[in-house]
C-alpha positions, 0 to 999 in steps of 0.5 A, spaced: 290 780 223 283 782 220 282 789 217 275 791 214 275 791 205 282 788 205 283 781 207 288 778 212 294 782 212 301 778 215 305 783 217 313 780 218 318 786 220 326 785 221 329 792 223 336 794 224 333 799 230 330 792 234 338 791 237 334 794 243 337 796 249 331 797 253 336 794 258 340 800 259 343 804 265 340 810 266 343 816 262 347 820 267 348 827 264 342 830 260 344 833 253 343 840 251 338 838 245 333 835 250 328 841 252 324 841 258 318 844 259 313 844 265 306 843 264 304 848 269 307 853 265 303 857 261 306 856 254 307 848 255 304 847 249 309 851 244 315 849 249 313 841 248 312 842 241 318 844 241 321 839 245 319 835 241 321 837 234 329 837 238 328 830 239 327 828 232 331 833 230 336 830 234 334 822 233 335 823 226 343 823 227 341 817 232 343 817 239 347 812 241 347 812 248 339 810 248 340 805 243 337 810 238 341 808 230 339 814 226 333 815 222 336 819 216 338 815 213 333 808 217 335 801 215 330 796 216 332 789 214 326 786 212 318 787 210 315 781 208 307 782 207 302 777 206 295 781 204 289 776 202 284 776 196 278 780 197 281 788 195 285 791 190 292 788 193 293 781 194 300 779 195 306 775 197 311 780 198 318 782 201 322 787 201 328 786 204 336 791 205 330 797 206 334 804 206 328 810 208 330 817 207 327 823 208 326 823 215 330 828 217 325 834 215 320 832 220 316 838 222 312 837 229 306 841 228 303 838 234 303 835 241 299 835 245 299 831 252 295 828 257 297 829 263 293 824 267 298 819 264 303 823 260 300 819 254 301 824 247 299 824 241 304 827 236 302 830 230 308 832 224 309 832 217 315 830 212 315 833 206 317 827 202 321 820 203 324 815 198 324 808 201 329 803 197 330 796 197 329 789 194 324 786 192 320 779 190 312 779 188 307 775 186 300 777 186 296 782 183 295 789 185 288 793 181 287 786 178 294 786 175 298 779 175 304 781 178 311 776 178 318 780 179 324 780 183 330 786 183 330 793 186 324 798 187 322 805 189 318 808 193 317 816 194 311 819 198 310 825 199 307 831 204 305 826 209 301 828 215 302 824 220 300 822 227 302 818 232 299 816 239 304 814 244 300 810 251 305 812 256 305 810 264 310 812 270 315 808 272 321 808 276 327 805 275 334 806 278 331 812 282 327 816 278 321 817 274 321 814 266 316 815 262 315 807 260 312 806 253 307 801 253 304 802 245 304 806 239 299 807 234 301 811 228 296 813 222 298 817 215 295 821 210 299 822 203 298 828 198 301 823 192 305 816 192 310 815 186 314 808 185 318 804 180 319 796 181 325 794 175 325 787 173 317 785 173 315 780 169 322 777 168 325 784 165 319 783 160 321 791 159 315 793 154 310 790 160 313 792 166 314 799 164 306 799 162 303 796 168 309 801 173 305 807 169 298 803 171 300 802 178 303 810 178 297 813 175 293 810 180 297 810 185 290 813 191 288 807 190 294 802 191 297 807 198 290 806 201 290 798 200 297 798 203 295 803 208 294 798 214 301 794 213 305 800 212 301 804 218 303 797 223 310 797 220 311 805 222 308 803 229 313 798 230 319 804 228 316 808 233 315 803 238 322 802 237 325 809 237 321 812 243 322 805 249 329 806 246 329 814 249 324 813 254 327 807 258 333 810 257 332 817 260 328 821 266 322 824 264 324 830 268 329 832 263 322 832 258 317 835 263 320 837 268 314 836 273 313 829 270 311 825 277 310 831 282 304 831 285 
């Protein structure tokens, strides 16, 4: 994949969420923490907004008769990014036993649906996440030499996030689901802090100066990963949403979903 200013990104995601069970039976019994809304009443914007926040709220405990694992904390296996040479950031990298948390103070702020084709666009903020994991780097980032392999950190934080979902109608076993074809999800942050140990084979002196250049620039630094890591949250969400949707009528979310 090619992307303006920042070279050829290779993007390899390993999820625990990818056990998908986009195969399953629909749910027979509709959960209380589901609300349903009808897009001819006259709120339906704050009733769907709603809605929506209880989905997150609820996911982020999982929801293990869709095939959803839990958000709070998410467990990815693997992130491996290979970004070429002609930006700030070139690297060959990986992380890999990922731990996200945070994700459990989303705050919908928005959501707003088409109802020609029942595709939204969700708009949220989370105050701040921590993603660990271990990591193995060679490269450079703002023209620094980097080599290392231990475990990492990193805490962003006030992130506005929006995230499209382009949406079909389908049946399956007799009711109408809202089939999730794709997820494009894109994020801003107010302020980025991470940590790499073991840089430069614990060369400490070193590792702690350039761990303190990378901080101290870190704008620089989160809008050259930009591209990668707004993939990945795609692949997350993709993930998260065919799981729910395959899995669940469309009228317990809106309730005049298919009705002409």
């Amino acid at each position: 994949m090619a992307v303006p200013g920042y070279g050829v990104c290779v993007l390899v995601v390993s999820l625990t969420l990818l056990q998908v069970h986009f195969g399953l039976g629909l749910i027979k019994e509709k959960p209380d923490w589901i609300k349903t809304c009808f897009y001819k009443q006259p709120d339906f914007e704050e009733c769907n907004k709603e809605s929506v926040q209880g989905i997150f709220s609820k996911l982020s405990e999982g929801f293990q008769e869709a095939g959803v694992l839990p958000l709070d904390p998410l467990h990815v296996t693997e992130i491996s990014i290979l970004q070429g040479n002609d930006g700030p950031v070139a690297v060959n990298a990986s992380l890999t036993q990922v731990v996200i948390r945070g994700l459990s103070a989303i705050n919908v702020t928005n959501n707003k649906v088409d109802y020609r084709t029942f595709s939204f666009t969700t708009e949220m903020t989370v105050p701040k996440m921590r993603v660990e994991g271990n990591y193995t780097l060679q490269g450079k980032i703002l023209l620094l030499p980097l080599v290392g392999k231990g475990d990492a950190w990193f805490e962003p934080y006030n992130m506005k996030i929006k995230s499209h979902h382009d949406i079909v109608l389908k049946k399956k076993d007799g009711h109408i689901i809202f089939d999730v074809r794709d997820v494009t999800v894109t994020f801003d942050v107010s302020n980025l802090k991470m940590r790499l140990n073991n840089l430069y084979n614990g060369r400490k002196a070193l590792e702690d100066s350039t761990n303190s250049y990378i901080n101290a620039n870190w704008r620089a630094v989160s809008e050259s990963l930009k591209p990668i890591l707004e993939k990945t949250c795609s692949d997350v969400v993709f993930t998260i949403m065919k799981n729910l949707f395959d899995n669940t009528p469309a009228h317990w979310y809106i309730g005049d979903a298919g009705v002409e």
